[in-house]
DOGUDO-192480 format. One record per residue (C-alpha): residue number from 0; y, x, z. Coordinates in steps of 0.05 Angstrom, whole numbers. Each point is the difference from the previous one (the first is absolute). Example, Ala and Ser with C-alpha at 12.3 -4.5 7.8 and 13.67 -1.06 7.14 Angstrom:
2
> 0, -90, 246, 156
> 1, 69, 27, -13
***
This chain:
551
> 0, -241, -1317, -758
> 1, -14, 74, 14
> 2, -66, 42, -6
> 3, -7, -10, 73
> 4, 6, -79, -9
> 5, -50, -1, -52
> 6, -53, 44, 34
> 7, 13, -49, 60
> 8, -3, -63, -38
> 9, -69, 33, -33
> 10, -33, 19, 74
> 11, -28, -63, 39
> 12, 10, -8, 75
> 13, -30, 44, 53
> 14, -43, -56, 20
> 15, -30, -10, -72
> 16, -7, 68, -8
> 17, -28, 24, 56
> 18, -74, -33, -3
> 19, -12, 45, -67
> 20, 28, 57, 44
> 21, -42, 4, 54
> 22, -62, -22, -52
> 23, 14, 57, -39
> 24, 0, 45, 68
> 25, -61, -23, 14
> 26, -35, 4, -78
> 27, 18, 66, 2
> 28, -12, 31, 68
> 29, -72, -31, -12
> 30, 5, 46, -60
> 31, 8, 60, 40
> 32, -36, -25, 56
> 33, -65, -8, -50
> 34, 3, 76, -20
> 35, 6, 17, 58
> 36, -44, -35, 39
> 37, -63, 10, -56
> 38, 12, 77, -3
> 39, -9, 2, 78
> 40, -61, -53, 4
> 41, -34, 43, -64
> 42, 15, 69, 51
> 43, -20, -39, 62
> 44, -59, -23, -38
> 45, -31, 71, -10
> 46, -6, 20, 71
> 47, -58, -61, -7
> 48, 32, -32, 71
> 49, -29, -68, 27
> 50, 21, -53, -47
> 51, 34, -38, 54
> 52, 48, 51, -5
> 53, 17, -13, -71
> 54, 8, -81, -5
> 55, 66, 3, 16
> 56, 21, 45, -55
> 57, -46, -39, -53
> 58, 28, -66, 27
> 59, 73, 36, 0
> 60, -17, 27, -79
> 61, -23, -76, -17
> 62, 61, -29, 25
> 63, 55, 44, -29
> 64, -32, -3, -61
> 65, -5, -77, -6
> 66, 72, 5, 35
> 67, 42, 45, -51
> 68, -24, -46, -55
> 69, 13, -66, 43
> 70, 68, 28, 20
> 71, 18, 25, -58
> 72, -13, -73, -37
> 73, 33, -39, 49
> 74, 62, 51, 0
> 75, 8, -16, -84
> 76, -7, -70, 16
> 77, 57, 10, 58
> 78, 43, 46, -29
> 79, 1, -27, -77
> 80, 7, -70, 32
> 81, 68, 16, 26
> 82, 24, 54, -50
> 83, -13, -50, -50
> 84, 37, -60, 43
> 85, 60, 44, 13
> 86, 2, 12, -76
> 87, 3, -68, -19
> 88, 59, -12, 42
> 89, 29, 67, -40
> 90, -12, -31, -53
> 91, 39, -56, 7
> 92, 60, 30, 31
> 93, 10, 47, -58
> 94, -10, -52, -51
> 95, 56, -34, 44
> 96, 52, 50, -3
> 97, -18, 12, -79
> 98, 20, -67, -5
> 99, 79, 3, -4
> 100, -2, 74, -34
> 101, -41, -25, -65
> 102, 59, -37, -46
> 103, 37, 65, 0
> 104, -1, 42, 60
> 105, -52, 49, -27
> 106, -3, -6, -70
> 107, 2, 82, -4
> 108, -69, -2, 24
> 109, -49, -13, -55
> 110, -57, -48, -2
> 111, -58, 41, 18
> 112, 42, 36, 51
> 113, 8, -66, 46
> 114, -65, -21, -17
> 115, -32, 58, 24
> 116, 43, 0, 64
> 117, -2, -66, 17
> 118, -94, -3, -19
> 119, -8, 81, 9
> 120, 47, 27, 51
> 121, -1, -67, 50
> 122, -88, -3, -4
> 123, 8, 77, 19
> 124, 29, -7, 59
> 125, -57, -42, 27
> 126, -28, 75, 4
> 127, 57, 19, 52
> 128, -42, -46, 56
> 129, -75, 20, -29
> 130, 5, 69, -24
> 131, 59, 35, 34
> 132, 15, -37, 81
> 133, -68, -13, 5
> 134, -42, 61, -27
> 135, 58, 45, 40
> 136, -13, -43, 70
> 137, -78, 8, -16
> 138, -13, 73, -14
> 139, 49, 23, 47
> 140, -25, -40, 58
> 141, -76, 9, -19
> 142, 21, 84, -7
> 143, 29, 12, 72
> 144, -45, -44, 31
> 145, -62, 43, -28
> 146, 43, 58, 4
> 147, 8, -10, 81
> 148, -75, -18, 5
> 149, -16, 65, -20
> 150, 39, 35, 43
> 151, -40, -31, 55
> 152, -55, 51, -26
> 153, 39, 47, -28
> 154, 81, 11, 3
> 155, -8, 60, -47
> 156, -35, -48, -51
> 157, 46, -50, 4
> 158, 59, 58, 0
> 159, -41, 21, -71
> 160, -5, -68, -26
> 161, 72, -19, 14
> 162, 21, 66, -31
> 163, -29, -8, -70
> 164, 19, -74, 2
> 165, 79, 12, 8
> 166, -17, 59, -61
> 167, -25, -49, -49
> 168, 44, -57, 16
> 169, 56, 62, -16
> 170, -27, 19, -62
> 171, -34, -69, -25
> 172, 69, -40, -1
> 173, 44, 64, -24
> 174, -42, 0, -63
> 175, -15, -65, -8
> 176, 72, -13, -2
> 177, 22, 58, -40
> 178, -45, -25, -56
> 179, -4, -77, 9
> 180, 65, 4, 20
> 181, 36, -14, -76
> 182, -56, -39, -17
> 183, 21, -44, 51
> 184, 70, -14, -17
> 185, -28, -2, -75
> 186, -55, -52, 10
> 187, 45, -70, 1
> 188, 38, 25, -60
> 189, -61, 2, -38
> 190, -29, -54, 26
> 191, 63, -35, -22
> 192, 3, 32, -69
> 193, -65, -33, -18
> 194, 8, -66, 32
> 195, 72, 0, -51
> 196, -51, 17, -63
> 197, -52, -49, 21
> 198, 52, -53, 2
> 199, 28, 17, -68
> 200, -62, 7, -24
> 201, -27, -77, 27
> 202, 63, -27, -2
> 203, 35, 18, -68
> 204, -73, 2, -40
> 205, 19, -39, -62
> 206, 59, 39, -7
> 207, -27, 63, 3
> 208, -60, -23, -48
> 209, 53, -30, -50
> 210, 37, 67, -9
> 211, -60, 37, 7
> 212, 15, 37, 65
> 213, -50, -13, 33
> 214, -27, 80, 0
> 215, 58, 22, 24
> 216, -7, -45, 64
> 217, -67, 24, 1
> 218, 14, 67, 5
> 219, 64, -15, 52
> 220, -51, -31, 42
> 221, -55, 59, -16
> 222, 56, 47, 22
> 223, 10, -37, 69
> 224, -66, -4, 27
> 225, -13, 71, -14
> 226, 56, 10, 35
> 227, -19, -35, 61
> 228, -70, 32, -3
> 229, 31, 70, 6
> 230, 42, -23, 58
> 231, -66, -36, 33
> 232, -48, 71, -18
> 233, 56, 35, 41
> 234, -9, -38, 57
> 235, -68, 1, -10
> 236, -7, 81, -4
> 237, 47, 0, 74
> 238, -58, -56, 26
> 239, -50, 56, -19
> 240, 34, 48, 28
> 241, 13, -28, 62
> 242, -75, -15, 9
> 243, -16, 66, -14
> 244, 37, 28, 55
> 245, -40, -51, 49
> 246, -64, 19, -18
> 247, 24, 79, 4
> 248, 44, -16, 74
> 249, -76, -49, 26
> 250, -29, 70, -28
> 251, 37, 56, 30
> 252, 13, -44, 72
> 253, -77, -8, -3
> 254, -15, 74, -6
> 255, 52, 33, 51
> 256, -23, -46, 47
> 257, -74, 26, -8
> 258, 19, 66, -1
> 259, 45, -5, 65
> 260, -36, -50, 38
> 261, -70, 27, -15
> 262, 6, 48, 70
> 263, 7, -62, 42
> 264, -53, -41, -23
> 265, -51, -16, 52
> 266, 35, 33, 54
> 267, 70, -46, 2
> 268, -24, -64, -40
> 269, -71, -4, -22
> 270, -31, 6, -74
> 271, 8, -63, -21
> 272, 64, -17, 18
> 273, 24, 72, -32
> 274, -43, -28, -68
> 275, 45, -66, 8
> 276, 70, 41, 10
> 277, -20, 45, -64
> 278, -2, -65, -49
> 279, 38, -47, 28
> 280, 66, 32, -43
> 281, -39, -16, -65
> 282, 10, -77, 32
> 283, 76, 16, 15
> 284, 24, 22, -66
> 285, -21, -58, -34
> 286, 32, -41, 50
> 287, 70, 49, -3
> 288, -16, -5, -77
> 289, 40, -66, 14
> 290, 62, 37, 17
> 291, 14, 30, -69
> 292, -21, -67, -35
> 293, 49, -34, 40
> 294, 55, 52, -10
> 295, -12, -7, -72
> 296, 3, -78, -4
> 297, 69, 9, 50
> 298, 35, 35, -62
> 299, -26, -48, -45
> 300, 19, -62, 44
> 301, 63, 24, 14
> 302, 17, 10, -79
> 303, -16, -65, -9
> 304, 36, -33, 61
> 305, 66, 36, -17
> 306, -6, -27, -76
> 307, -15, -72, 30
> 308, 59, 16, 53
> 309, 39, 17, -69
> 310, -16, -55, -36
> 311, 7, -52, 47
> 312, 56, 27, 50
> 313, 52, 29, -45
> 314, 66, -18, 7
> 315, 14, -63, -41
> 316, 64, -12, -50
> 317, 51, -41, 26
> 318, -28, -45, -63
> 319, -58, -16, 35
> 320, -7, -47, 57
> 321, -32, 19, 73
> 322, -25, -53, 51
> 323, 36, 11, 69
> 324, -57, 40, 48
> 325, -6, -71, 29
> 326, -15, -41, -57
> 327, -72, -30, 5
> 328, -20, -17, -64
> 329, -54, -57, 16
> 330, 45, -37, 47
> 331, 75, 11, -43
> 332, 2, -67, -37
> 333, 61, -27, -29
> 334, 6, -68, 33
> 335, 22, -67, -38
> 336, 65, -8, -24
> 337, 45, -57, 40
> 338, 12, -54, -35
> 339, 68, 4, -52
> 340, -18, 73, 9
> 341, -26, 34, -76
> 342, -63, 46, 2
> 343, 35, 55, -34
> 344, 70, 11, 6
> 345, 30, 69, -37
> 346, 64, 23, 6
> 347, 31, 56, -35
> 348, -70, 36, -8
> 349, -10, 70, -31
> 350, -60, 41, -18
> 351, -20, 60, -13
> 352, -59, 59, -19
> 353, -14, 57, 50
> 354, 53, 44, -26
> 355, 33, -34, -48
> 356, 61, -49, -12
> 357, -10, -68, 24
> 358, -29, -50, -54
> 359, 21, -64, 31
> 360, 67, -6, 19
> 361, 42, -65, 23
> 362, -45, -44, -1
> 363, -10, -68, 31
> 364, -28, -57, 7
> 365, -39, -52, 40
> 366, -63, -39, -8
> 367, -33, -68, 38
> 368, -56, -21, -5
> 369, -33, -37, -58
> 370, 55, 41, -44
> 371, -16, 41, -59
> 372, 51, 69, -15
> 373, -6, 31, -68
> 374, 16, 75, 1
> 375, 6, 28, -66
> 376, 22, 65, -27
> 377, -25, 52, -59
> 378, -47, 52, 18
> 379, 30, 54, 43
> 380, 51, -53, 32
> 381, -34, 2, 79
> 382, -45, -59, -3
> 383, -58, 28, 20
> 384, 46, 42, 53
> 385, 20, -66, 24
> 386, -62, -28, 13
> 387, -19, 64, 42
> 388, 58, -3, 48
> 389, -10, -71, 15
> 390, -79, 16, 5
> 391, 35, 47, 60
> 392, -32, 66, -42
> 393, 74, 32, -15
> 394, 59, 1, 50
> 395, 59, -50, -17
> 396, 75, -1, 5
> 397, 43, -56, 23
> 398, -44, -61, 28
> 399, -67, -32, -5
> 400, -17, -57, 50
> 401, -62, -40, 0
> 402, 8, -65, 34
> 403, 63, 21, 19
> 404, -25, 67, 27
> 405, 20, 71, -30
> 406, -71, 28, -25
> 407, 19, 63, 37
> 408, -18, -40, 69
> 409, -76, -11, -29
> 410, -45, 62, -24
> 411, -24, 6, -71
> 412, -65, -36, 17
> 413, 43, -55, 36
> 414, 38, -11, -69
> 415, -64, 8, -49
> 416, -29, -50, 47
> 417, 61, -51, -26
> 418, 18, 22, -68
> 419, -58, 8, -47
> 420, 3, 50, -60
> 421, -43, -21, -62
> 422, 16, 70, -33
> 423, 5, 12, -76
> 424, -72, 41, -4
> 425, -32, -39, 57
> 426, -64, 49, 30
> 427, -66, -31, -4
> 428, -66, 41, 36
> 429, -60, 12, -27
> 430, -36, -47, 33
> 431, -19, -87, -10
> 432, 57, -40, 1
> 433, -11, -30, 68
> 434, 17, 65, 27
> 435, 64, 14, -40
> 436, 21, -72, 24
> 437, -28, 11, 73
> 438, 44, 58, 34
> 439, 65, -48, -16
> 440, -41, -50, 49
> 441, -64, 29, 31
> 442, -18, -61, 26
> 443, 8, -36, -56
> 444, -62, -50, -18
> 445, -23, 7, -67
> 446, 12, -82, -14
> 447, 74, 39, 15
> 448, -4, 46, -46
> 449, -24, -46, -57
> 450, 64, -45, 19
> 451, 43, 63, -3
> 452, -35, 14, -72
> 453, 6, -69, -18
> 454, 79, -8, 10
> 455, 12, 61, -40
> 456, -43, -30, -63
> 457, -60, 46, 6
> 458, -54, -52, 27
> 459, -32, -3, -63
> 460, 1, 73, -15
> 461, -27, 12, 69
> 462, -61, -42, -11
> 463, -6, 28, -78
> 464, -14, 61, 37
> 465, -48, -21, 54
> 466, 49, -4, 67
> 467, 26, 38, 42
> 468, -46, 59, -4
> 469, 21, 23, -65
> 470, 25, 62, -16
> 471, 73, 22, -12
> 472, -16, 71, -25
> 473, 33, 55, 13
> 474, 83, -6, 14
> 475, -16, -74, -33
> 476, -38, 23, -66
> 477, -40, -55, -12
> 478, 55, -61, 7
> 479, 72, -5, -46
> 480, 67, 12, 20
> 481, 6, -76, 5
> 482, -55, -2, 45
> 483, 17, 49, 37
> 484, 64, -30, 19
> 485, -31, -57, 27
> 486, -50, 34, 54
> 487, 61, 35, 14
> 488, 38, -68, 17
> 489, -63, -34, 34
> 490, 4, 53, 58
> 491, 63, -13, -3
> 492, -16, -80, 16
> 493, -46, 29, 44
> 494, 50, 42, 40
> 495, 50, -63, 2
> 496, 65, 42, -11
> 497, 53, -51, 15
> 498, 42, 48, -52
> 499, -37, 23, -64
> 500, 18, 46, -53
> 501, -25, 8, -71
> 502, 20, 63, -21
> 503, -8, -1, -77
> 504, -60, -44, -7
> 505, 2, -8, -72
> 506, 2, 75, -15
> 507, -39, 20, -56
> 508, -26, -75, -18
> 509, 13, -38, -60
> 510, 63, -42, -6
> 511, -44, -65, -9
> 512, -49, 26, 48
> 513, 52, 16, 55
> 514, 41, -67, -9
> 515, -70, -32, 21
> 516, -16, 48, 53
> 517, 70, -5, 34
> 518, -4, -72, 5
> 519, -64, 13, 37
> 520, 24, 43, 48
> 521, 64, -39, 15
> 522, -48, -58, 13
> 523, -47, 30, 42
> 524, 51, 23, 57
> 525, 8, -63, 49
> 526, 65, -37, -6
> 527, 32, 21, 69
> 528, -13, 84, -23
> 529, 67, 30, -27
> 530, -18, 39, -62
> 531, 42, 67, -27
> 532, -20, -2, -78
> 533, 12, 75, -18
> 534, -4, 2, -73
> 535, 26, 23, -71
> 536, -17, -53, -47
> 537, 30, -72, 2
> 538, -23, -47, 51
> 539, -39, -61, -51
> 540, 44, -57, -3
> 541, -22, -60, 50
> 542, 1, 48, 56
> 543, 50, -17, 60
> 544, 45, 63, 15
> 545, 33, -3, 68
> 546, 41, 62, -15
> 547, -9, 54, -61
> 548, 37, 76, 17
> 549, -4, 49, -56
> 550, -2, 70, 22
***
């Protein structure tokens, strides 16, 4: 994906856009139109002519000004509309190719630095549509077009007006790019700086507090926003600047077109069209003002579209698994094994890291349904790796078929959409518990849900805590590790994996408590689901093992 893909992907169509287009035309010729139009009925006005004369200007002065405002509304509501449409669809697509590069592929990126890109950088370029195509399309148009209407009355006030125009748009953008210019490139990395504090400071609190280091965060994060205050005053001085040179170019265009027009008036064009000729520039420059805003937002936009173009189209490690271009992940499921054919057959599989020697090696086995492997190893060993390359999150080596299929034929989604991961640290939102059940099934009922709950032994904690709308907390805070492991598992009932894994379900849990809890989990998965048991400890006795592989 290239800065030119994502500045695409951000744009909506010519047909959404061009409503807010011609809107904005039309907001802000009635802007000029108005200042012009009232400075000529006010001249007209003192030569005390019949009053006949004048209704059409007052009518004309009525009706651009109820029109700029009316325009101008509807243009937001047009323009914002489909900015804001297009983004969603960003959005999604860049969350969509983060997907295969989190286990690994840009782990030299640090927290706050993809955060910011992916929330920052990717809302920014909603501005690309609204405050660079658009204001650039506008002012232009809305400047020639006045531009030739004076020339109608006067070619050497037009000549004047176009002159000073091309000067300031000169000098505007060279400074404002000569001094917002490093501002520019500096902005995401302090944006990014203090995200990373922030999320030490939230995330790692009772650490920090129990080794009493909690005014050194302070000042890291004191350090980083005034940082990213003296890149934002920067590119607040070049704003000032820029509007300074408006005002002076509306000032100066005004004036030399008094001074060499004056000899015409009343002999070429009449008084109050010369009055309306004289102003009208105050009118254009804050239309052209436009230009430099929009020149300045380009820089910006196109910082942050190369960092999401960075992020999200750099070339990925052989280690890491890419969907062919015509893999649709909605429609790639893996389809029912034949029957006599096992869910999971692996043959002489091997693993590995981005950059690093494979973990897994040699391995096989297969799996039916209603079977139960045990995978068990010491920390370090590759159980966790295992359960990521079957979960289709790290390349493989030798073969991996599904139903008799090699997982390469079927995109990630297709094989997340078969084999289920409970994962060792499962992620809960902060949100009620029907929503942390709900996106494994977004249809689900809540008499589902409860049944899910129910299955995995947490019915009576669920109504202990008054239903589904109670709280998790934050990353899980406010339920146990056993707990936790269960929600985890009920989306997984939810999702009705015909292949489940438990990767290290009993981490961290008492030996009593996890003998109990294992049980539980084993229980809950429906007879005809083939489980992979990835785990350390020993399975508790009264279990039935299909197959056990130490690592």
């Amino acid at each position: 994906m290239s800065v030119d893909t994502v500045l695409q992907r951000a744009t909506p169509s010519r047909r959404a856009a061009l409503p807010g287009q011609l809107l904005g035309i039309l907001s802000d010729g009635a802007a000029v139109g108005l200042l012009a139009l009232s400075l000529w009925l006010i001249t007209r006005s003192g030569a005390q002519p019949p009053i006949l004369h004048l209704t059409f200007a007052i009518v004309g002065v009525r009706a651009l000004a109820i029109g700029r405002a009316a325009f101008r509304y509807v243009e937001r509501l047009s323009s914002h509309d489909a900015a804001l449409h297009q983004l969603s669809k960003l959005r999604a697509s860049t969350f969509t190719a983060l997907v295969p590069r989190v286990p690994g592929a840009i782990e030299s990126s640090r927290r706050g630095e993809i955060l910011a890109t992916f929330v920052d950088d990717v809302d920014q370029l909603q501005d690309h549509p609204l405050r660079v195509r658009q204001p650039l399309i506008v002012s232009i148009t809305v400047t020639a077009l006045t531009v030739a209407i004076i020339a109608i009355a006067s070619p050497l006030a037009a000549a004047i007006l176009a002159g000073v125009l091309v000067v300031a748009l000169i000098v505007g953008a060279t400074l404002s790019k000569r001094i917002a210019g490093r501002s520019d490139r500096e902005l995401a990395g302090a944006r990014s700086a203090l995200t990373d504090a922030l999320l030490d400071r939230f995330g790692s609190a009772s650490v920090l507090a129990a080794f009493g280091a909690l005014g050194a965060q302070r000042e890291r994060i004191q350090a980083a926003e005034a940082r990213l205050a003296r890149v934002q005053l920067t590119r607040t001085r070049a704003a000032g600047l820029t509007g300074a040179i408006v005002a002076l170019g509306a000032g100066l265009s005004s004036v030399a077109i008094l001074l060499a027009v004056a000899p015409g008036a009343g002999a070429s064009f009449s008084v109050p069209v010369f009055a309306a000729i004289v102003v009208v520039p105050a009118a254009v420059f804050d239309v052209f003002a436009q230009v430099f805003a929009a020149l300045t937002a380009r820089r910006t936009v196109e910082k942050s579209a190369e960092r999401v173009a960075q992020l999200t189209a750099g070339e990925l490690p052989p280690e890491i698994p890419v969907d062919a271009d015509d893999a649709d992940a909605t429609d790639d499921v893996v389809p029912s094994a034949a029957p006599g054919i096992p869910l999971v057959e692996v043959t002489d599989l091997s693993i590995a890291h981005p950059g690093s020697e494979p973990v897994i090696s040699g391995l096989s086995f297969t799996l039916r349904p209603a079977e139960l492997l045990v995978i068990t190893g010491d920390s370090g060993s590759g159980k966790s790796t295992l359960a990521l390359g079957l979960s289709r999150f790290l390349e493989y080596g030798g073969s991996y078929r599904l139903g008799g299929v090699e997982a390469r034929e079927f995109s990630g989604a297709g094989v997340r959409s078969f084999v289920g991961l409970c994962e060792q640290q499962p992620h809960l939102f902060n949100t009620d518990l029907r929503q942390n059940l709900k996106f494994a099934k977004e249809d689900a009922t809540d008499e589902e849900l409860l049944a899910a709950l129910e299955r995995v032994g947490l019915s009576e904690w669920v109504r202990e805590r008054g239903g589904l709308d109670a709280s998790v907390g934050e990353r899980g805070a406010l339920v146990s590790g056993g707990q936790m492991q269960r929600i985890s598992l009920a989306r997984v009932i939810l999702a009705d994996f015909p292949v489940v894994i438990l990767d290290e379900p009993t981490a961290g849990v008492d030996k009593l408590v996890a003998d109990r809890l294992l049980r539980d989990l084993l229980g809950a998965i429906a007879d005809d689901r083939a489980v992979i048991l990835i785990t350390h400890t020993e399975v508790p006795a009264g279990i039935p093992i299909s197959a056990r592989i130490a690592l």
